[in-house]
Phi, psi and omega in degrees: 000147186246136193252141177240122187249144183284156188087356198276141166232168174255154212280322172290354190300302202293321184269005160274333207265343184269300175294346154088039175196146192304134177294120177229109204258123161270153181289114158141018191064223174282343175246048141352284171321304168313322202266280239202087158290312180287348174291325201284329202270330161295339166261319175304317206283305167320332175267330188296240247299008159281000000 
């Protein structure tokens, strides 16, 4: 189990913060696409279209 402590960051956090780019949580967990096909396509159609 993994303990998270404040200031603890996550490896995307750190490589959005690196890319000089928003950090962006899609909906549905790791299967996203599966669990909330229409959520997911809707935040990917929003990030594509930045």
């Amino acid at each position: 189990m993994t303990t998270r402590v404040p200031g603890d960051r996550s490896a995307s956090t750190v490589l959005a913060e690196r890319l000089g780019t928003p950090l962006v949580e899609f909906p549905g967990d790791h299967v996203g696409f599966l669990r909330c096909p229409v959520e997911f396509a809707k935040a990917l159609r929003d990030v594509l279209d930045r």
